[in-house]
N, C-alpha and C positions, 0 to 999 in steps of 0.2 A: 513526356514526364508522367510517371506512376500517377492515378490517382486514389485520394486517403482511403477510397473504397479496395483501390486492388494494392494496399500495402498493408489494409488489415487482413483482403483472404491471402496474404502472403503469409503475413506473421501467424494468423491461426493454424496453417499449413505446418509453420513451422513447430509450434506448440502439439499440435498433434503428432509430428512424428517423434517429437519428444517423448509425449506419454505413451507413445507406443515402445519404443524402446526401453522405456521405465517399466512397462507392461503398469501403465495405470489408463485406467479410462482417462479422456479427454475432457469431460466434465468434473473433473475435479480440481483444474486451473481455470480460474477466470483471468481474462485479460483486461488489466487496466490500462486504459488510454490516457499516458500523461501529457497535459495538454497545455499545462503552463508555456509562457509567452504567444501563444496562440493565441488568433481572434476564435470570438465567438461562434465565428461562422464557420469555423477549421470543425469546431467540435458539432456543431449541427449536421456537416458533412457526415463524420464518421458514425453519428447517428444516427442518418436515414440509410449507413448501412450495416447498422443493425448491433453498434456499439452503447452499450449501457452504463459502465461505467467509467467516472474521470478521475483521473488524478490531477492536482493543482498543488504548486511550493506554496505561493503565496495570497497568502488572506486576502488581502485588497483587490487584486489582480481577477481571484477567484469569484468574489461576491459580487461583480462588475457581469462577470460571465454569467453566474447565475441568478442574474435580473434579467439578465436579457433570455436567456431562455427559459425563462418562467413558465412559457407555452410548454414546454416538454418535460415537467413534472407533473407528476410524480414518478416518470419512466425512467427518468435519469436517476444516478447517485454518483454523489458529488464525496471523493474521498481527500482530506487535507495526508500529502505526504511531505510538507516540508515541514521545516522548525517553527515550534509554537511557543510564542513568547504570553506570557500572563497577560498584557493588556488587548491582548487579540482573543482570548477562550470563550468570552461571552458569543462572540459572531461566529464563531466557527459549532458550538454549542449548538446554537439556534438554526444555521445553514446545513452542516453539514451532515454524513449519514456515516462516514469511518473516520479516524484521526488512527493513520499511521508512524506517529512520531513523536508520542508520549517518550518523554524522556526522563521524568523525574515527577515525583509521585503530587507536589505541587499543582502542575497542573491539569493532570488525571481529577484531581479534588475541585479547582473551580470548574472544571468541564461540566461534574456528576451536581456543582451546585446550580449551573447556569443552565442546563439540559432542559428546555421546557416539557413541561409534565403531560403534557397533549402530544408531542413526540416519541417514537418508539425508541428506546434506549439506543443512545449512541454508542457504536462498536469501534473499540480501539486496539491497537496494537502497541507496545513497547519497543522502540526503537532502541537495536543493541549494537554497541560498538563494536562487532566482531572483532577488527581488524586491532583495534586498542590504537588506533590513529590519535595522537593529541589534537589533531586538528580538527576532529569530529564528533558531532553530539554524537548520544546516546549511552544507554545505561554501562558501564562496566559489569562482565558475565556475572561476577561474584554479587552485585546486588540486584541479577533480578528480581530470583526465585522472590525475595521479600519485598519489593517492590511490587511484583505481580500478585501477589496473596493480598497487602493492603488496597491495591486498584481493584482486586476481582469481588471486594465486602461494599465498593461504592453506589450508592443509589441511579438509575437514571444511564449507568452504562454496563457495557459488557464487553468485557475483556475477551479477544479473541483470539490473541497471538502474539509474534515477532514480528518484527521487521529489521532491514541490515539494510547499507549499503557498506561492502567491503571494498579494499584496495582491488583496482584494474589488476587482475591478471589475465597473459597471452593465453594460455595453454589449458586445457579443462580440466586437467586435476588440480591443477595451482587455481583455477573459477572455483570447484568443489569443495576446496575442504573447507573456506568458511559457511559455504552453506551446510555442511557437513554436523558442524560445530554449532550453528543456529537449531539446527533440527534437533541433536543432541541435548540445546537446551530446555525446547517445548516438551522433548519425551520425558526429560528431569518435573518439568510443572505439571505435565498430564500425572506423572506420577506420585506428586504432592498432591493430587486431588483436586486438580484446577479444569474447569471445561474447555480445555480451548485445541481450535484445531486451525489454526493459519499461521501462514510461513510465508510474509509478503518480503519475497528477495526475488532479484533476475531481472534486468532490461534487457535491452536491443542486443547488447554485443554477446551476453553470457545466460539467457534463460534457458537452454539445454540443460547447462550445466546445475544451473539451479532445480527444474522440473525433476532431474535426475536426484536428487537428495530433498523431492518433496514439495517443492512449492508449491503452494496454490492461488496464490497471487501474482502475477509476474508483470511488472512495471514497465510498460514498453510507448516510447515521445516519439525518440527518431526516426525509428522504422517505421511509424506510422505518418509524422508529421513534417516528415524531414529534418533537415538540419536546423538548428536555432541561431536567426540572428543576431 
């Protein structure tokens, strides 16, 4: 049985001949380790080999993990990628170091009010419906650009980018084009005068595809931690 050490020098293996094929350097993707349902101890693993940051769905789930590895801050960063409901923004505010899954300008506003002031500005991303799934949060394309402009004037954080998760497709040009159309929207905000340079799309099954139209974030559980029970 793999261990979470030789599934991450798998999966960097793989990221790398990604961005070789991109012809982009390798340092310009970092790899998140999402670790939701996972103990504690899954994610210490992957950190003595030499994994920094986490991704976690959920709040409660999250804040459990990092009490317990309290020992391994400030080296760790603790990223919220699931859906943030209003009466959770205080704790994630105060715990966390990115919120991938701003969805509505709501709660981008109690994040920038709850953000404690001793902390370095929380970095966020706008969660976008690519796919226009009714089933799934995130912005609709047509209200980022003003969405993103009112979050990037907020005290306390800073807006860094997108994020997607799109419908499974098999085949890499059907994985591509909504990354395609993510990246499309960042160069529309970089061109409205906004600083932002992240493009957190791509797990387990399709971050080629993603690395190839840009990413630099790429979300990756399974391949690291195996299957979820």
């Amino acid at each position: 049985m793999a261990t979470i050490q030789a599934n991450i020098q798998q999966v960097r293996t793989r990221i790398a001949a990604a961005c070789a094929a991109a012809q982009r350097p390798v340092q310009s993707v970092t790899l998140l380790a999402v670790s939701k349902t996972f103990e504690a101890v899954a994610v210490r693993e992957a950190f003595a080999a030499g994994e920094r940051c986490f991704g976690e769905n959920y709040v409660h789930e999250a804040t459990a993990k990092i009490a317990a590895l309290a020992d391994l801050a400030p080296q760790i960063e603790w990223h919220l990628i699931g859906p943030l409901q209003s009466n959770k923004t205080r704790v994630v505010a105060e715990r966390f170091d990115w919120v991938h899954s701003v969805d509505r300008l709501k709660i981008a506003q109690r994040l920038s009010e709850q953000r404690p002031a001793h902390l370095p500005p929380l970095q966020l991303c706008l969660q976008v419906n690519i796919s226009g799934e009714a089933s799934k949060s995130g912005l609709d394309t047509a209200d980022v650009a003003g969405v993103a402009h009112a979050v990037a004037a907020l005290p306390r954080l800073r807006l860094r980018g997108l994020m997607a998760i799109p419908e499974p497709a098999i085949d890499t040009p059907a994985q591509r084009r909504p990354y395609a159309a993510l990246r499309e929207l960042l160069d529309e905000l970089k061109r409205g005068g906004l600083a932002v340079d992240t493009l957190s799309m791509g797990m387990s099954g399709d971050l080629e595809a993603a690395i190839a139209e840009g990413a630099t974030i790429v979300r990756v559980g399974t391949a690291i931690f195996g299957t979820r029970q």
